[in-house]
C-alpha angles and dihedrals in degrees: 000000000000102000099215101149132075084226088056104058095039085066086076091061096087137087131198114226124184113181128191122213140164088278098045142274127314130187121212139148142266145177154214124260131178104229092183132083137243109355097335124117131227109151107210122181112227126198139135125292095231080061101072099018109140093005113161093174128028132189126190129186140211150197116248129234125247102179113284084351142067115264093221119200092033111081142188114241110181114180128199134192115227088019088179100071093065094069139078122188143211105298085232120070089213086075129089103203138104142180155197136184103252095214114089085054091049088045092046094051092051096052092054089055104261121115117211127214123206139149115222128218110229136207077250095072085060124104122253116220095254087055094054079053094071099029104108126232094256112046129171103239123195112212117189124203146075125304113200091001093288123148137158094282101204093039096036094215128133133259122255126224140192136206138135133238120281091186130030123275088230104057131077109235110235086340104300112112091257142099141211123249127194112226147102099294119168139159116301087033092091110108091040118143109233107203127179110229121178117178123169105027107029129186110223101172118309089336134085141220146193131207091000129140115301118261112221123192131183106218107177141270126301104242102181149341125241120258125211095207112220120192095222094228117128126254138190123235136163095281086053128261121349134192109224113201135181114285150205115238099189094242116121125187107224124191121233141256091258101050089053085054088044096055095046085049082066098043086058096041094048082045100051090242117149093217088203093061099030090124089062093061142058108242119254115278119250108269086219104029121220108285092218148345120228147166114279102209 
């Protein structure tokens, strides 16, 4: 597969997690973040917190390497006993995000012979004050995973989604630095990236282009969909009597771009890790290494 495209590539962004724990197993999403500065490189996986909440036993899965390209349809599953203790999450309840340094998986599959190819999201894809200024109200927003815990099954790649904003980018939803988006979320959703890409007719300040270079911006992780809640009892209308049941509404909350870079701040800082000189030093082992590394497929 030539990854061209900005949207090609970001589809190796993404990780497949399936977690156990005491009530049964549960599937979600994750992806890669740069924790380091500059040109430096610390992959982090970033997910929710309700992810991977109780976990006893985690699995994540990558994509393999086939020299400079993806080997799709032969992925990476790495599996690791007390999966919870690799993570640190958000300093504030409030917020619905998680993470983990990536390198002692990536170190683990190498050294059982399997090289993994990603693409990492980096604080770089993250918008700058002066750009929120010119995002609109209403954007069209691009989230990548695995709802329900579907994926192309022979390719082993992720499934791609599109919305827009229902609230703007700029403000904080009910005062928590997130905002609403209006698309097709469902379980197993939550850990998606959700990126701006605009590509064609592009706003640059109060200018605008066509046919420039794409603008790609990394947004923030859908967390969770809205609920109508139903109380399942039946009721009687004009076409006779009807079941109502809980249901979707198409609205997910998704967590924004600094709360991603706050959480890996205290990754870093409950790891001892100076964030402003990561490149200079190997990430901390895992506490409870991979038990072991297989074949995905």
């Amino acid at each position: 597969m030539l990854l061209d495209t900005p949207m090609k590539e970001l589809l190796f962004t993404t990780v497949y997690i399936r977690v156990e724990t005491a009530e049964g197993g549960a599937t979600g999403t994750g992806f890669i973040y740069n924790a380091a500065r500059g040109d430096a490189s610390t992959p982090v996986l970033i997910t929710n917190k309700h992810v991977i909440a109780g976990a006893t036993k985690g699995t994540i899965r990558l994509m393999s390497r086939r020299g400079d390209e993806p080997d799709l349809g032969n992925p990476i599953e790495v599996e690791y006993d007390d999966f919870l203790v690799l993570w640190e999450g958000h300093p504030s309840n409030d917020v619905d995000v998680a993470a983990m340094f990536l390198g002692p998986t990536i170190n683990r599959a190498v050294a059982a012979g399997r090289q993994p190819f990603f693409k990492m999201a980096a604080p770089g894809l993250c918008p700058s004050d002066e750009d929120l200024r010119y995002l609109d109200a209403v954007e069209t927003v691009t989230f990548i995973g695995y709802p329900n815990g579907l994926y192309d099954q022979v390719n082993h790649t992720p499934i791609v989604r599109q919305g827009t904003t229902a609230t703007p980018i700029e403000l904080n939803w009910n005062g928590t630095p997130a905002f609403l988006i209006d698309g097709s979320v469902f379980p197993g959703s939550s850990g998606s990236p959700v990126f701006l890409l605009q590509q064609g007719i592009v706003r640059t300040g109060t200018s605008v282009s066509i046919g420039g270079a794409p603008r790609l911006f990394l947004l923030g992780i859908v967390a969770a969909v809205m609920l109508q809640k139903d109380t399942g009892q039946i009721v009687v209308t004009a076409q006779g009597p009807q079941v109502r049941f809980n249901q979707m509404i198409d609205l997910g909350i998704v967590y924004k771009w600094t709360a991603i870079d706050e959480t890996v701040d205290a990754l870093c800082a409950v790891n001892g890790v100076d964030r402003g000189t990561l490149h200079e030093l190997q990430p901390p082992q895992a506490p409870h290494p991979p038990a072991d590394v297989t074949d995905g497929s």
